[in-house]
N, C-alpha and C positions, 0 to 999 in steps of 0.2 A: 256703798250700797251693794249687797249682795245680786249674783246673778243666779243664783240657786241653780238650778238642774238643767241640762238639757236631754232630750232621751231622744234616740235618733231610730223612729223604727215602730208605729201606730198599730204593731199586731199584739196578738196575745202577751207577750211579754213586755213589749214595752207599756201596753195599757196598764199591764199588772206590777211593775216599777212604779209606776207614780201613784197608782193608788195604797201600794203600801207602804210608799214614802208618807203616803199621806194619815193611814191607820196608824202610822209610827210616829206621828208625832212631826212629823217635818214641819217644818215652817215657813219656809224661801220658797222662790219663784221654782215653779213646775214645766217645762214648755215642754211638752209631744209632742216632735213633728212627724207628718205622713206624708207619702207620695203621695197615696189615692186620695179622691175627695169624698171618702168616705170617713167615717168616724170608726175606731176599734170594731173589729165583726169576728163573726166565731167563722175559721175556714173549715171544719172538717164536714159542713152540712153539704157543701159545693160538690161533693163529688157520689153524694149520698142524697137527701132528702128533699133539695132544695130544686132538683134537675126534673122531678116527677110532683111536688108538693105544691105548696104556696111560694109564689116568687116576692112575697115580700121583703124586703131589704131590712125592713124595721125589725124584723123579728131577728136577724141576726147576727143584730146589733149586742154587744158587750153589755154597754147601760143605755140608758135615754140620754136624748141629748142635753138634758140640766143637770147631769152628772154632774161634767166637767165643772162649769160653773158654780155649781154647789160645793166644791171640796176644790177652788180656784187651783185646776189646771189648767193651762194653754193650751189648747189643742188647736195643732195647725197644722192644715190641711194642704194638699196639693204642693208640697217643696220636697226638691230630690236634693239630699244634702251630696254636696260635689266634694268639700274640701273638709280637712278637721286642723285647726290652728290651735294646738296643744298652747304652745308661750303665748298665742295671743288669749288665750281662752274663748274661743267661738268656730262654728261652724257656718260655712257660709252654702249655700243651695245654690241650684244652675242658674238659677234667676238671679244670682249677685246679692240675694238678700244676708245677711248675718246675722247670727244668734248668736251672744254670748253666755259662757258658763263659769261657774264655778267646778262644776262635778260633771262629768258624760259619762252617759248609757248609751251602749251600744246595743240595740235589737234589732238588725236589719233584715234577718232570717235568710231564707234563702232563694232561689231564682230555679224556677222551672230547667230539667235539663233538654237539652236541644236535641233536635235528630239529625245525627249528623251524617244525610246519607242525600242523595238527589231528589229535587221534588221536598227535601223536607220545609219549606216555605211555602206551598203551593196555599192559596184559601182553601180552609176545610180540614189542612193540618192544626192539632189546637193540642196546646199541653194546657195545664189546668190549673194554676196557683191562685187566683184573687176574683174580685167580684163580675170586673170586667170579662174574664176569660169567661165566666159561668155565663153570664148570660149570653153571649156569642152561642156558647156549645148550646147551651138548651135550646135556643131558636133552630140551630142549624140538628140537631137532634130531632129535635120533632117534625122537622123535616125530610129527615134523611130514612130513606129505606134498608142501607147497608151501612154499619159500624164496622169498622176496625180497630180494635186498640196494639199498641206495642207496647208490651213491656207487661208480665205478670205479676207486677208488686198491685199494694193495696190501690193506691190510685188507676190503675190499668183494670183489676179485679173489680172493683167497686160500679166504674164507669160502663163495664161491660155486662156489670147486672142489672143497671139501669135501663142501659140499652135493648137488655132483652125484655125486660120487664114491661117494654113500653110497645113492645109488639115489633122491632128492629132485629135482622138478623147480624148478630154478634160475635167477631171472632177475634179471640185474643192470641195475639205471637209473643211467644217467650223464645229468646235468645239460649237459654239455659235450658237443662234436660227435667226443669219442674219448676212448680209457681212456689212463686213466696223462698225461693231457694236462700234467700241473704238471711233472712230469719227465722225458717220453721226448718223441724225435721219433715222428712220421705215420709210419715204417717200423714203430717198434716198437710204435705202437698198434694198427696195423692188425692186427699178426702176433696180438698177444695177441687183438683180436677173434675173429680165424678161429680160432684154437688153442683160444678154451674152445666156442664153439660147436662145435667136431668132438669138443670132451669133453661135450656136453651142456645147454651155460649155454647160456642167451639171453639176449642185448647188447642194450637199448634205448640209443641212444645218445639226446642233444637231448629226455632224459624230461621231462616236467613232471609233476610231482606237484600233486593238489589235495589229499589228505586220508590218513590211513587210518581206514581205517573198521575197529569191532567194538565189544567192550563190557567189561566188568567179568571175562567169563571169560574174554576174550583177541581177538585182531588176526583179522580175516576177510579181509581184504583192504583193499589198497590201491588209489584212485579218481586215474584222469587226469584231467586239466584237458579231453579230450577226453569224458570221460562214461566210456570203459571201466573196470573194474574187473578189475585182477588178485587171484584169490584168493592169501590166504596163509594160512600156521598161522608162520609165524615170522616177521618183518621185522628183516634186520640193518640197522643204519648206522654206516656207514665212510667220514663227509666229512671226515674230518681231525681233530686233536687241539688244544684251546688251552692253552697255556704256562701255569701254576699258578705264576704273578707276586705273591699275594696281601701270602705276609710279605716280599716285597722291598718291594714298593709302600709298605708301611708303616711303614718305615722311612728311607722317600725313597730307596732305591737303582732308578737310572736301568731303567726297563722300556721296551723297545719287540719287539714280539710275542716276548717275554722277555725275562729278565732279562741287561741290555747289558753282557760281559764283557768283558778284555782279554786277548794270550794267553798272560797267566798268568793266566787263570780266574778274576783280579779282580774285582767289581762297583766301581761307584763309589764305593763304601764300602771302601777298600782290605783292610785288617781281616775283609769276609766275602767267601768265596768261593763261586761256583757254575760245575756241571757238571752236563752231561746233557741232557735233551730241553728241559728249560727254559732253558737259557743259550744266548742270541746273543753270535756272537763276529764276527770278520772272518775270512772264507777267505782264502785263499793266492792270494786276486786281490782281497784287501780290500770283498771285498761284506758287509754283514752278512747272518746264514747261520743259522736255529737248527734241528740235524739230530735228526731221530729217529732213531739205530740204536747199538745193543751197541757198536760201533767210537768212534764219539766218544763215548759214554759211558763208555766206557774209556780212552781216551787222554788224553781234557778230564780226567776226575776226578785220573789220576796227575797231570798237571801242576796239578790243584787240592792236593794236596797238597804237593808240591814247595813250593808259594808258602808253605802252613802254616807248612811247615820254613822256612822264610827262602832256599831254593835258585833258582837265576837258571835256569828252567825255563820253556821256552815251546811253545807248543801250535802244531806244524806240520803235525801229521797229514794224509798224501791221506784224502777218507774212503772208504768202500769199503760197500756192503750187501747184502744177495740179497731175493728174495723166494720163497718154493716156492709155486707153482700147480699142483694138480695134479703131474704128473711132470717139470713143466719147472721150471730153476732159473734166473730172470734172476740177474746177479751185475753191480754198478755199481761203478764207481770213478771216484773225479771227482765233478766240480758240471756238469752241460747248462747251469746257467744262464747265455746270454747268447751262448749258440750261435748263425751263422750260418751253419753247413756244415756237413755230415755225408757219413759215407762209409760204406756196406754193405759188410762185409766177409762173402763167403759169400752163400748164398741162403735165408732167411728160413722159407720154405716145409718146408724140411729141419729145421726147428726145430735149427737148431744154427750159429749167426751169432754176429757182434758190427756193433756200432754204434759208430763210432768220432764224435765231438763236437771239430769246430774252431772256433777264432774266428780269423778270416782263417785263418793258416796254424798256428796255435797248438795243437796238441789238450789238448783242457780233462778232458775226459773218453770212457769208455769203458763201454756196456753187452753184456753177453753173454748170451746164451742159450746152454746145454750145449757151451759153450766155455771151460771153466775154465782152460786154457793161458794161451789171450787174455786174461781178467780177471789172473791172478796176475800175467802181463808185466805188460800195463797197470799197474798198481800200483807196479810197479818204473818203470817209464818215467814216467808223471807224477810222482812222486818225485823220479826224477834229471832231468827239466824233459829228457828225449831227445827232439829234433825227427824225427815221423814222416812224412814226405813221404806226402802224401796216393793217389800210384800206387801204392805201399810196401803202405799201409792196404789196399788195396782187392788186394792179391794173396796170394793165400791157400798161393800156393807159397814165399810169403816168412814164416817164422815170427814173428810179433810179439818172440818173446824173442831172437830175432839180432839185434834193433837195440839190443842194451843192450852189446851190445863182450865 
């Protein structure tokens, strides 16, 4: 008797594993396990639409709940896999329960990063990864008069547009000397500067933190390394995510800030495969590369499947993400990394540009602000590897989607 599939990790990717096991034709037993006791959900509303919108949980949801049952997967809920027994074929959960397999998927994504500073545990400190985290914050949100976030990436930026939106005075600390520094150029950090401060946030850039301070009922504020104190009733943190490596590690498959795939979604253990925020692969300029977003957790998992199947499937995808701040939608396609030239398409100030990313003459990638034209060409264009002359880039009487023929 076959034990078909186990897939260890009920987020985007792993949802999207079994369901293309199952468009492909698969056969065998399918089992999804999740920690939460929720069913597959879309996370990127949680930090965006869902903290100001409708809090229903249903609309979140990936499919309805007779999905599963309709295209006989297992979905099981509430089990933290602890152990992975490669020779035995099964994985076993904290609770002593055991799954056995034939084939493992690894999706376990990745784990909120910690603040690792004094006070960072007080109630009221909150990073932001799953459904649970969300509803804590928006209760304690809509109650709080002062926000704080750390850290100027998308989740710290997004969270602080919320904040202010909701009539909270909002202040974002960046460790670095501009927001978004790991993946935009100085054009587009600047812009987002000025554009939440006209919404309200206020940008410490070059912050140092010495503590936060409060107690047992909750966060009062946060202390600089200068003496001052900014009050708060809520402190978010949004430095980043680490890669939940554990059961690869333990079984000797190759991790380096994830777990190291090939692009068929391989580990170095041919036999298990991984997708999604935990798996490093090589881009399409051979970097190692491990992406947080819907898009490669969507494409990596299909061709995480594919491989199940025994199918000669490989992972090429341009990737492609957005972020919503506020009413503005940055929209990215491409890897910045390793950019040394850029081109302003547009004028900034209009909040409605793009940022085109060369290496010498190569455009590697593409960011937009409320230029959805430009991101969809771009997409096509890095795709079909279209040479955009750099004067080309920079004239906006010239349509990005002309140069595709």
């Amino acid at each position: 008797m076959s034990n078909g599939t186990v897939i260890v990790g009920a987020c985007q990717a792993g949802f999207q594993i079994a369901a293309s096991l199952r468009e492909k034709g698969y056969g065998e037993r399918i089992l999804l396990i999740g920690e939460e006791s929720y069913a597959p959900y879309q996370r990127p509303p949680l930090s965006k639409a869902y903290m100001t919108g409708d809090p229903s949980i249903e609309k979140l949801l990936l499919r309805a709940p007779g999905f599963y049952e309709m295209n006989k997967i297992e979905f099981v809920s509430g089990e933290r896999i602890t152990e992975v027994d490669l020779r035995g074929g099964r994985v076993v959960s904290a609770g002593g329960t055991a799954f056995s397999f034939d084939h493992l998927a690894l999706a376990t994504g990745c784990a909120a990063r910690k603040l690792p500073l004094p006070g960072g545990d007080l109630p009221g400190v909150m990073t932001l990864r799953d459904i649970p985290d969300a509803l804590e914050m928006r209760e304690r949100l809509h109650a709080a008069e002062n926000v704080v976030v750390i850290g100027g990436g998308f989740i710290g930026l997004e969270s602080a547009a919320v904040a202010a939106k909701l009539g909270k005075k909002a202040v974002v600390l960046e460790a670095m000397d501009r927001l978004l520094a790991r993946v935009v150029a100085p054009p587009m950090s600047d812009f987002y500067a000025a554009a939440h401060a006209r919404r309200g946030v206020t940008v410490v850039l070059n912050a140092r933190i010495e503590r936060i301070e409060g107690d047992a009922n909750g966060v009062r504020g946060v202390r600089m390394q200068d003496g001052s104190l900014l009050p708060a009733d809520l402190v978010v943190v949004g430095i980043g995510g680490v890669a939940r490596t554990e059961l690869a590690q333990q079984v000797g498959i190759e991790c380096s800030n994830g777990i190291l795939v090939d692009d068929r979604a391989r580990t170095s253990i041919a036999e298990v495969v991984a997708a999604g925020d935990v798996a490093t692969h090589r881009d399409l300029y051979g970097r190692a590369t491990r992406l947080e977003s819907v898009q490669n957790a969507i494409d990596q998992a299909k061709t995480a499947a594919a491989s199940i199947l025994g199918l000669e499937e490989h992972y090429t995808a341009v990737p492609w993400f957005w972020s919503d701040q506020a009413d503005l939608k940055l929209q990215i396609t491409g890897l910045s990394t390793g950019y040394d030239n850029f081109v302003v398409r547009g004028v900034p100030d209009s909040e409605s540009f793009s940022l085109l990313y060369y290496a010498g003459d190569r455009l590697i990638a593409v960011d937009s602000v409320g230029k959805p034209a430009d991101h969809l060409a771009a997409r096509r264009i890095l795709a079909a590897g279209v040479a955009v002359p750099k004067d080309v880039a920079a004239d906006l009487a010239v349509p990005l989607k002309s140069l595709l023929g």
